[in-house]
N, C-alpha and C positions, 0 to 999 in steps of 0.2 A: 914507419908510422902506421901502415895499413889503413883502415877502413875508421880509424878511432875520431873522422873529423866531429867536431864538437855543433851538434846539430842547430841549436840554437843562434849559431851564427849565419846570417846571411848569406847567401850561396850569390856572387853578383850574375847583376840583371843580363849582363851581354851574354852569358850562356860560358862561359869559363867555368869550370867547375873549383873555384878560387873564393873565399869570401869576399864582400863587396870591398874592405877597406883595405887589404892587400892587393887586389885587383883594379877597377877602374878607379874607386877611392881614391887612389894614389897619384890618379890623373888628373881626377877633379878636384882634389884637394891643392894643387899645387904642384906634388911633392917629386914630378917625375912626367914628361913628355911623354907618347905615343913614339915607337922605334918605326912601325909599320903603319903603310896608308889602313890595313885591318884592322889593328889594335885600335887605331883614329876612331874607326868605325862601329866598331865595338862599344867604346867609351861613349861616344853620343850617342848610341840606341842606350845606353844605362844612363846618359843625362837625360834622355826624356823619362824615362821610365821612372826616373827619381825628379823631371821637372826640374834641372839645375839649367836655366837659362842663362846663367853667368856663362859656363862653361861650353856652353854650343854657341855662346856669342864669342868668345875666346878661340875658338876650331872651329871659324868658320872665315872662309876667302874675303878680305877687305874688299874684292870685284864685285861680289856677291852676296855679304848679308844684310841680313832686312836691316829695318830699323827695328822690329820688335818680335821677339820670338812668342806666338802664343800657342798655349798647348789647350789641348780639344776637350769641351769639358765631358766627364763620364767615359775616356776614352781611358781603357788600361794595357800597357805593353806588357805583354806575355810568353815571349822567346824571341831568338833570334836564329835566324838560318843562315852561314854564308854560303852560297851558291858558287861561286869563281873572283879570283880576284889576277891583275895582270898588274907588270911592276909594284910600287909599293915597299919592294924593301928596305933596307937601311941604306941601301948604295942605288935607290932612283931618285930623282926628283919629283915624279910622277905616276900615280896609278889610278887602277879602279876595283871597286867592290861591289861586285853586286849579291843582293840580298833578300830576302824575304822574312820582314819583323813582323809579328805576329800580335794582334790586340784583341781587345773586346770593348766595344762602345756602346753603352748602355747595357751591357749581357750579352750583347752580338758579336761571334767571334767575326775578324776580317783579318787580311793581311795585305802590308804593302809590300811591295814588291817594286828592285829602286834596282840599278846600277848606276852607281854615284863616282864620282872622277873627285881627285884628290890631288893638290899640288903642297911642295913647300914655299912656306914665307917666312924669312927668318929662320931658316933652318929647320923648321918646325913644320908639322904635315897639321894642313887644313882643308877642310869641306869644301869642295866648288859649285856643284850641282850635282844634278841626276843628268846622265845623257838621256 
């Protein structure tokens, strides 16, 4: 296929270089779990970035989430870095992702900068906290 990707489609927000609806789409659509505590991580930097509160309430630890997810207003997510990540694969129960997501709030770039811990529930990799 080469370089022919069809520009007009969305490039997804977690920084894959994948359209968004092949890519996290797929996760927040429904259509397909998170394999990796990364990919977990990934997908919810593209649910804020697209504001799907369903699905960060969905991937996120029953110990641990709010009662209300609110996103920042004038705040815009602008890439995603992963920095290091330990356990997490398909054969842990448990890992972590640390990271640096990149915004701009009001026009002001900033960045947050997290190592977040990841466990499964259900089989399924969800959010715990930031250590």
């Amino acid at each position: 296929m080469g370089n022919n990707r069809d520009m007009s489609v969305p490039t997804c927000p977690c920084g894959q270089d994948l359209p968004y609806a092949a890519c996290c789409g797929r996760l927040h659509r429904g259509e397909a779990t998170a394999t990796t505590a990364e990919q977990l991580m990934r997908s919810r930097y593209a649910a804020f970035a697209m504001r799907d509160a369903a699905y960060l309430r969905r991937t996120w630890s029953l110990s641990t989430r709010p009662a209300a997810i609110d996103f920042t207003p004038g705040q815009k997510w602008t890439g995603l870095d992963i920095v290091a990540t330990t356990g997490g694969s398909p054969f842990h129960t448990e890992g972590t992702v640390e990271f640096h997501a990149h915004y701009t709030k009001n026009g002001i770039p900033g960045t947050q900068s997290e190592n977040s811990t990841f466990t499964r529930e259900a089989g399924e990799w969800v959010y715990v906290a930031a250590l």
